[in-house]
matplotlib code that plots the C-alpha trace (Angstrom):
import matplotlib.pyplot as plt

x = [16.0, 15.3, 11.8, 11.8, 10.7, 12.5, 15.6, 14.4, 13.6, 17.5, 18.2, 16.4, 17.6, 21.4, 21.9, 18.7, 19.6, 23.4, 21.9, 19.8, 23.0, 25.3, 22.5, 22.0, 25.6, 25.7, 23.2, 24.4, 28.0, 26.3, 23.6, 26.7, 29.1, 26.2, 25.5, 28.7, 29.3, 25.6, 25.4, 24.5, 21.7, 20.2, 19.0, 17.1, 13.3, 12.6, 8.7, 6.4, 4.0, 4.8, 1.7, 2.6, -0.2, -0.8, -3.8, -4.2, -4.6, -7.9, -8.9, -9.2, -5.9, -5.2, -8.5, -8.4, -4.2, -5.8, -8.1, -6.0, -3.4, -5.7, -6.5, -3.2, -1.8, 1.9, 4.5, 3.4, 5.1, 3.7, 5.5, 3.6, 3.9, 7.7, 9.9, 11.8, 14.8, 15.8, 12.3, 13.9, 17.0, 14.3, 12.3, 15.3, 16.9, 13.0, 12.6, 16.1, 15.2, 12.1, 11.4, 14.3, 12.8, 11.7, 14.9, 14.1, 12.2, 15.0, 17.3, 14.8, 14.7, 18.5, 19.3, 17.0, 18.4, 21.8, 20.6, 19.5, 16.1, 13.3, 11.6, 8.0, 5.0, 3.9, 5.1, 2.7, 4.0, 2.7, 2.6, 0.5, -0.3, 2.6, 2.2, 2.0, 4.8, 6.6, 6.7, 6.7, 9.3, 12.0, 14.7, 17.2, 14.9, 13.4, 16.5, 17.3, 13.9, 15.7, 18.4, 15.6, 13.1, 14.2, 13.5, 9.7, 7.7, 4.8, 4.5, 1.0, 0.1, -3.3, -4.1, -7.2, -9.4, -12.5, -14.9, -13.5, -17.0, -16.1, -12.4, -12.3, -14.8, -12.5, -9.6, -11.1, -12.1, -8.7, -7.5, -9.5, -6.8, -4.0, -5.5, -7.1, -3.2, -0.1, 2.0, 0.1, 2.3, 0.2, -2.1, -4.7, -6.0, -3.2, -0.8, 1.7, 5.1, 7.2, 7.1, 10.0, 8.0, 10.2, 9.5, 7.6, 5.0, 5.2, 2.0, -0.2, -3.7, -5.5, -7.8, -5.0, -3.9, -7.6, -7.9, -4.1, -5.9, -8.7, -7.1, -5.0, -7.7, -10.0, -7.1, -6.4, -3.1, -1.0, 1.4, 1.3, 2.5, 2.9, -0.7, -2.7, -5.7, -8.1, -9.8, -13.1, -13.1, -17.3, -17.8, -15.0, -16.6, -20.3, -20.3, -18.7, -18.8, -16.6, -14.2, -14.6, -13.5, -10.6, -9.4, -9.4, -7.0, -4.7, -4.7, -5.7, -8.0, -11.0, -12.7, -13.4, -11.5, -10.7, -13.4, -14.5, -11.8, -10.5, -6.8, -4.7, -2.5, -3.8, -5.7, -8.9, -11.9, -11.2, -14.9, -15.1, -11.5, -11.3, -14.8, -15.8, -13.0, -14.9, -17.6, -16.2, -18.9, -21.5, -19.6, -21.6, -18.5, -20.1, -22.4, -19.3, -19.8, -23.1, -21.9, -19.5, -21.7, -22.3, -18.5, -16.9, -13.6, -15.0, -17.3, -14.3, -13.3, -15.4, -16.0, -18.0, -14.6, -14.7, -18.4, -18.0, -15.0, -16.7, -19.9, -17.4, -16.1, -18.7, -22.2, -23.9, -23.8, -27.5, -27.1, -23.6, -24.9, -25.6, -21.9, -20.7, -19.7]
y = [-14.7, -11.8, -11.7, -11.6, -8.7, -7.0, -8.4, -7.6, -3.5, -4.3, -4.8, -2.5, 0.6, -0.2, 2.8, 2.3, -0.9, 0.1, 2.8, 1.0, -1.3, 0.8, 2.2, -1.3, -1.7, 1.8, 1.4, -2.2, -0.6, 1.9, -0.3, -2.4, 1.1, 2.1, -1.5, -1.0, 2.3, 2.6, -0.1, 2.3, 4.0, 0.9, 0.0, 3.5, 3.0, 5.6, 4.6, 4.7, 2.8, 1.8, 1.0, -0.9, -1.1, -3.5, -3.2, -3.7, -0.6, 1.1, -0.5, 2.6, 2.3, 6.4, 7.2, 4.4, 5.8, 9.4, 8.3, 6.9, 9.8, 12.3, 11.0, 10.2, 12.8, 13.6, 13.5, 10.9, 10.4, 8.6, 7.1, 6.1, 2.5, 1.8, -0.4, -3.1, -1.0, 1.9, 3.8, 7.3, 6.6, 5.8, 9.1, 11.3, 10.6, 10.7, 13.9, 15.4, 14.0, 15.0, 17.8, 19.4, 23.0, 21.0, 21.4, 21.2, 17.6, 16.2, 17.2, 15.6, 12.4, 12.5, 12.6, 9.8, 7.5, 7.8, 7.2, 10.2, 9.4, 11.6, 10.5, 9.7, 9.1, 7.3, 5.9, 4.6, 3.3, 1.3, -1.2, -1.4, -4.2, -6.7, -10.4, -10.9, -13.5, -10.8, -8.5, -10.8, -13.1, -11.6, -12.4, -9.5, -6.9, -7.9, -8.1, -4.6, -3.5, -1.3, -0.1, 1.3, 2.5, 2.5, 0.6, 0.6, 0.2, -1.9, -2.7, -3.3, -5.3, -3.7, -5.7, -3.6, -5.6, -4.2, -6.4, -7.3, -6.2, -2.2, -2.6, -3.5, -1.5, 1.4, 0.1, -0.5, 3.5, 4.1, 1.9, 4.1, 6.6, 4.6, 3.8, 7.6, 9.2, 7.7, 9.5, 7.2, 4.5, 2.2, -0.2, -0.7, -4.1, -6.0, -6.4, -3.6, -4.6, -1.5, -3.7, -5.9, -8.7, -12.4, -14.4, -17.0, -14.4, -12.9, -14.9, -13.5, -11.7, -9.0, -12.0, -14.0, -11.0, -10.4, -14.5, -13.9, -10.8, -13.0, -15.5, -13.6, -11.6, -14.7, -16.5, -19.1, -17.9, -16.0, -14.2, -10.7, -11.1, -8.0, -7.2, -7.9, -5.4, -6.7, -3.7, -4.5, -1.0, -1.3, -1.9, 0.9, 3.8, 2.7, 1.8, 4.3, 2.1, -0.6, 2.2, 2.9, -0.6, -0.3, 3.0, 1.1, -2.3, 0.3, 2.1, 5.4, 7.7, 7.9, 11.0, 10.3, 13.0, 12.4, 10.2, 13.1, 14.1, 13.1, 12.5, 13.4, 10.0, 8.3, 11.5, 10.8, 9.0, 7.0, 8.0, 11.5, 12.9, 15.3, 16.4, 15.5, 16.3, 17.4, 15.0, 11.5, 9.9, 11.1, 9.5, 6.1, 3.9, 0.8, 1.2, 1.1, -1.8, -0.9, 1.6, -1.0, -3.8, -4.2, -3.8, -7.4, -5.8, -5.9, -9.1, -11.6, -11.7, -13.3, -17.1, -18.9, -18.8, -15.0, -15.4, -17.8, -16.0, -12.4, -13.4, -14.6, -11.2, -9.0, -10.6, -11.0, -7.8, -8.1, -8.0, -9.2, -12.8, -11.9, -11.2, -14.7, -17.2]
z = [-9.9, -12.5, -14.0, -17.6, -18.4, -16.4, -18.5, -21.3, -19.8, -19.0, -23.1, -24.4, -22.0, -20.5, -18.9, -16.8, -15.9, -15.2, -12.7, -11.3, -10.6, -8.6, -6.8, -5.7, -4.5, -3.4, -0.9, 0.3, 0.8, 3.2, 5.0, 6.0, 6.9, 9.5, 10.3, 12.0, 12.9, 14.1, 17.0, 19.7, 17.4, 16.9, 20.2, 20.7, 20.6, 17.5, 16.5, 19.6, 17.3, 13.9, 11.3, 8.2, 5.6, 3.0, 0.1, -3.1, -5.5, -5.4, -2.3, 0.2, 1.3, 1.6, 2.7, 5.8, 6.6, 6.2, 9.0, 11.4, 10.9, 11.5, 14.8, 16.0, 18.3, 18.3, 15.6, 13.0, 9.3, 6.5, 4.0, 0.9, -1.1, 0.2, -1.8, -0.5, 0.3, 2.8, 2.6, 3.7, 1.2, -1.6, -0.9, -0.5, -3.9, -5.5, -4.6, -5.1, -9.0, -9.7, -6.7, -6.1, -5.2, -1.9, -0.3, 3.7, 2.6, 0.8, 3.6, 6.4, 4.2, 3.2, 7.0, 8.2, 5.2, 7.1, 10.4, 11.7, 12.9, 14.3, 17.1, 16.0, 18.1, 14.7, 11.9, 8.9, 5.3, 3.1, 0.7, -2.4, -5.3, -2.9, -2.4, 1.5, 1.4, -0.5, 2.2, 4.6, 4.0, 3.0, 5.8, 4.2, 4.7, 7.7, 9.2, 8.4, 9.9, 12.2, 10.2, 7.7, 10.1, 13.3, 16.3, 17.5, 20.7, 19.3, 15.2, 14.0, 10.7, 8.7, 6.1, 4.1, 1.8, -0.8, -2.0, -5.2, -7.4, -6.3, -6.3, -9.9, -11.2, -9.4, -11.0, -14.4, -14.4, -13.3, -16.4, -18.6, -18.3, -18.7, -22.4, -22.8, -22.2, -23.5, -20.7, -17.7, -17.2, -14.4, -16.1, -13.2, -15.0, -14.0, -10.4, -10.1, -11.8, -10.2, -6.9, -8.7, -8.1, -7.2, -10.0, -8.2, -7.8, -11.2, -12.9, -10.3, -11.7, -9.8, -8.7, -7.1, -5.5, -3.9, -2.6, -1.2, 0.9, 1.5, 2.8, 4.8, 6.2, 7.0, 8.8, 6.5, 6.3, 8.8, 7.3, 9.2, 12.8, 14.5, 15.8, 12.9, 12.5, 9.7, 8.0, 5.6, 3.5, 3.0, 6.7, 7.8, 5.2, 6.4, 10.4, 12.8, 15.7, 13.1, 13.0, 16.3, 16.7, 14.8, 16.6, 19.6, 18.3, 17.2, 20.4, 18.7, 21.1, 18.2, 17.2, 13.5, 12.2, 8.3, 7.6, 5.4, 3.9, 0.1, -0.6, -3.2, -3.5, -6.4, -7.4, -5.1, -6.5, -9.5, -11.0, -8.9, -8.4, -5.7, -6.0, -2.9, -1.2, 2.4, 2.1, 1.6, 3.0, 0.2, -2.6, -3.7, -2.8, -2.2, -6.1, -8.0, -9.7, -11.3, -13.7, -15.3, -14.9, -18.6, -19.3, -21.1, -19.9, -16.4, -16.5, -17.2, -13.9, -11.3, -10.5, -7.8, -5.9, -5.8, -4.7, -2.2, -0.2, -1.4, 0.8, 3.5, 4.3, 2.8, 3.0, 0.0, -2.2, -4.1, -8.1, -8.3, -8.7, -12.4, -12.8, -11.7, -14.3]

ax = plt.figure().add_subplot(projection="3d")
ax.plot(x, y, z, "-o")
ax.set_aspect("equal")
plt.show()
């Protein structure tokens, strides 16, 4: 079922929508060509480990994937906030639009999209701003897991969560600059809508979103099956032996390497940029939420629910009790 607004993007710009269209039965024609032609492919192992990341915007995500690709030796890819659809296919034809001087990339990606897999020691993507049922129950896609990615060894499941009073107070910088510049499209305030969300999931807030992880993360729900590793962001950026810990589940030999280091997905820090783009670990991370504490904007949000399963996961977070309503 088609959310509404995206019918309505569908009125109001035809072409787009027409596009969009024939892609979709462009790449459905192939996927069932090579589901065909490319039985013998199919049963190669590709992926030695395969690490599929889910998070919600703001929430550490590239700085934790930075971390554990950094320490994973051989040949590892990551592909960043994957749509439900051939990852390599979606890349290749992202690039070839908007970056077509990087030639040798497009070609890498164009060849994978048709089967042609490298063999990785490692492959990360991730998902960003996504329901968990979303990504998880959707029998189409799952069932063209291998056709998309290629068969792996061992799949792991890292769900990353942030204690909601930093997360939003990230997020709510971010959304500064979606008001500041008309040409910045993402409005950080809200759950992403480019993740063409099913319509049974199109109500939810950013504070939905954050119970869903919650839950998911606490075991009240089990949606992630393939070797779930459980990441809290404020424990991983302040306890080495936690990430230690986490190294191990993911059978990475740990050296720490990247914990320092700033990313440019996202454009870094949402209050510093890349300023501290060698020393990570010196940016006041876990104080966020004091320098929009006074914010209406940012104050609206929280309830005793949020503070009951915040202290759950987190511990309590001294202050925040004043934000509670």
């Amino acid at each position: 079922m088609m959310e509404k607004s995206q019918i309505v993007k569908a009125l109001k710009k035809p072409h787009l929508a027409l596009k969009k269209g024939k892609g979709f039965l462009v790449h459905n024609v192939e996927d069932f060509i090579r589901i065909i032609t490319q039985q013998h492919k199919l049963s190669e192992i590709v992926n030695q480990k395969e690490i599929r990341v889910l998070g919600m915007r703001r929430c550490g995500n590239h700085a934790i994937i930075n971390w554990i690709k950094s320490q994973q030796t051989g040949k590892c890819q990551f592909i960043n906030d994957i749509p439900k659809t051939n990852p390599y296919c979606y890349k290749y034809e992202n690039l070839r639009e908007r970056f077509p001087q990087y030639k040798k990339e497009i070609e890498g990606y164009r060849q994978q999209a048709q089967g042609n897999f490298v063999k990785k020691d490692c492959l990360i993507y991730s998902y960003e701003d996504y329901v968990v049922q979303q990504v998880t129950n959707d029998l189409i896609f799952n069932v063209k897991h291998d056709l998309y990615f290629g068969k792996s060894a061992i799949r792991y499941d890292v769900i990353i969560i942030r204690d909601l009073f930093n997360l939003l107070a990230s997020r709510l910088q971010r959304h500064k600059k979606f008001l500041e510049d008309p040409n910045h499209q993402e409005n950080y305030l809200s759950v992403s809508r480019r993740n063409y969300l099913l319509a049974r999931y199109s109500n939810k807030t950013i504070v939905d979103l954050w119970i869903d992880y919650a839950k998911e993360y606490l075991g009240e729900t089990n949606y992630l099956k393939h070797n779930k590793v459980c990441v809290n962001y404020n424990q991983w950026f302040a306890d080495v032996e936690y990430r230690r810990n986490i190294a191990d589940k993911l059978q990475i030999e740990f050296s720490d390497a990247g914990i320092d280091r700033v990313t440019s997905f996202g454009g870094g820090s949402s209050f510093e940029g890349k300023q501290f783009k060698s020393k990570a670990t010196s940016m006041d991370v876990l104080n966020r939420w004091q320098k929009v504490a006074d914010d209406p904007k940012y104050k609206k949000f929280f309830s005793k629910e949020i503070s009951e399963y915040s202290e759950r996961i987190f511990g309590h977070i001294p202050g925040t009790e004043s934000l509670i309503n």
